[in-house]
N, C-alpha and C positions, 0 to 999 in steps of 0.2 A: 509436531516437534515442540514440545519444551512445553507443554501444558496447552497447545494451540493447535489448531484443524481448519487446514487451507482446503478448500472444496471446491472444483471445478465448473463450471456453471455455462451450461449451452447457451447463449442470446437469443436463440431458432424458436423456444417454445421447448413442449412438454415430448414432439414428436423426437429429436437429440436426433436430427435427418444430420447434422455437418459433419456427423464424425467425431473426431480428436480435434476437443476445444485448449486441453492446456498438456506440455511436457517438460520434460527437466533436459536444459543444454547444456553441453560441454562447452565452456569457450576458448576452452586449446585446442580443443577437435576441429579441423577443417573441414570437416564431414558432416558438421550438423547444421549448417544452410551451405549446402553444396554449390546450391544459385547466388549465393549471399543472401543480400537481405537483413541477416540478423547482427543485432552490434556486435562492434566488434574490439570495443574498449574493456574489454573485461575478462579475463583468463581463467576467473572460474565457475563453477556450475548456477546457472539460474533457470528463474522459470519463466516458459513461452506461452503468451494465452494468444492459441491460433483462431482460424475460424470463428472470429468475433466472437471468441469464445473469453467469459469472465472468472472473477476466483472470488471468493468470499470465505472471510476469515472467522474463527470465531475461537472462545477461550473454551476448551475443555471443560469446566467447571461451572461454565454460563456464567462468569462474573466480568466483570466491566474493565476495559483496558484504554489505553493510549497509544497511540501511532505517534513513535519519536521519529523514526528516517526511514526512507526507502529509496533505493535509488532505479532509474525506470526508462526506457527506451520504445521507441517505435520498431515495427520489425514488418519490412517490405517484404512485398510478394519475390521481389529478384533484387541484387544489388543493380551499381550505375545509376545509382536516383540522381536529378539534383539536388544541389545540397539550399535546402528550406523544412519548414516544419510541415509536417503533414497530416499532425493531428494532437489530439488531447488524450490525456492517463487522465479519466478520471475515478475522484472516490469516492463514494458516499457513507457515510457512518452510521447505525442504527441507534439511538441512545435510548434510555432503560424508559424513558419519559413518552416515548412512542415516535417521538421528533425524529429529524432527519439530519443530517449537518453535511455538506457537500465543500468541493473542492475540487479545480480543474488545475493540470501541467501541459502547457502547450511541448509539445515532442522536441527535443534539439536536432540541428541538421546533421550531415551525412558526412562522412570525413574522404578521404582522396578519391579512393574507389565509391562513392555512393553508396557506404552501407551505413544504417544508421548509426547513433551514438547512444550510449549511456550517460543519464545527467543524474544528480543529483537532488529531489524534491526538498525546497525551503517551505515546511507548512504554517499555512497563517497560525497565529497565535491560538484562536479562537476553534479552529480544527486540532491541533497539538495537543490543546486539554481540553479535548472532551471529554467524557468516559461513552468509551465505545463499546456497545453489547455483541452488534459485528461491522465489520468494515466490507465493503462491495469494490472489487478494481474491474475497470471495462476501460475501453478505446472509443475514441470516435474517428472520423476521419473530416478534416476541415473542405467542404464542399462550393467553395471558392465565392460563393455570395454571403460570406459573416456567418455561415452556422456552422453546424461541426454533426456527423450523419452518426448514429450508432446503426447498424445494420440489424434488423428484427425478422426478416423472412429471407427465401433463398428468389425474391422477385427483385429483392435490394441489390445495386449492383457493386457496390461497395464491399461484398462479399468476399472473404481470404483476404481483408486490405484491412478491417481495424484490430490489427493484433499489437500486442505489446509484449514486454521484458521487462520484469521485477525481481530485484536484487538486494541484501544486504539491507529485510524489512527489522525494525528495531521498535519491539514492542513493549511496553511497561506495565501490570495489572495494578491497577488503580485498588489502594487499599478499600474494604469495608469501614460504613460509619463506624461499626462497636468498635474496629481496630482504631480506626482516629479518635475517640475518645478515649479511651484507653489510655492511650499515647498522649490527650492532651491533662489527663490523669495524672501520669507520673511525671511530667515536665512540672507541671504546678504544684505535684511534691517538692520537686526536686527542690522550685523555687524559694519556695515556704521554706521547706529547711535551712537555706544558704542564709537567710533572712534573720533566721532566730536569733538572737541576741547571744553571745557564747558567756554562761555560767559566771560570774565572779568567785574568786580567788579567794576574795578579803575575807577574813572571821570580824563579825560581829563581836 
């Protein structure tokens, strides 16, 4: 959509044993976590990465972009949680240089009924402008001695538990150099001109 290709992406490996890692929810449907589970601050369409399953974004064009907002929830096996976080959205960013650039959203809690919430991601400065070649989203689940688990095989048992919901991503394509020259081209025209001295009147 809009010059960009969100791509599904198994966490299992090459074998794609889990099934249906990512779908699109209705959030007026009552139908689309029938057990709960999925948030429920949100009324219209987003997307579910089930099955420890991730999405990976990239620009049509292969040119270089930035991640402005997205907004992101946990998504339980059943509702009735209690209300605590229970894991991490994270991102990682590819940049043109080979480098890596990361960033973690601890999950918000669960609202009356235990099903999770929709929150909003503040990203650090230094993740905001990067120029991203592609962006990686996956879950973890926080494993209750300070680490946080990404499930990698079907021996993990954390498995159908690090899934997540992303919503309303806002992305920007990060101009090309010629175009920034260009541009700092005609500004420094522009200035010169404003500059020039305007003509005299007088006759000699």
């Amino acid at each position: 959509d809009a010059g960009y290709t969100l791509t599904a992406i198994d966490n299992h490996g090459p074998s794609g044993t889990s099934g249906a890692v990512g779908l699109l929810a209705n959030g007026t449907d009552p139908a689309t976590c029938w057990a709960g589970g999925c948030p429920t601050n949100n009324t219209s369409h987003f997307y579910l990465g089930v099955n420890d399953g991730g999405v990976t974004i990239k620009k049509n064009d292969s040119g270089a972009f930035n991640l402005r907002s997205l907004d992101y929830g946990f998504v339980a096996p059943v509702g009735g949680q209690p209300n605590f976080s229970y894991g991490q959205l994270m991102l990682t960013g590819n940049l043109a240089n080979g480098t890596k650039v990361d960033t973690t959203f601890d999950f918000t809690g669960t609202d009356a009924s235990g099903n999770p919430l929709f929150d909003t991601a503040t990203l650090p400065t230094a993740f905001g402008n990067a120029a991203l070649m592609s962006l990686t989203i996956r879950a973890c689940l926080f494993d209750g001695i300070g680490g946080c688990t990404v499930a990698q095989d079907w021996s993990d048992p954390t498995i159908y538990q690090a899934q997540f919901a992303i919503d309303n991503i806002t992305l920007a394509t990060v101009p090309e150099p010629g175009s920034l020259a260009l541009l700092g081209l005609g500004m420094g025209a522009l200035v010169l001109r404003r500059r020039k001295p305007a003509a005299s009147s007088n006759l000699a």
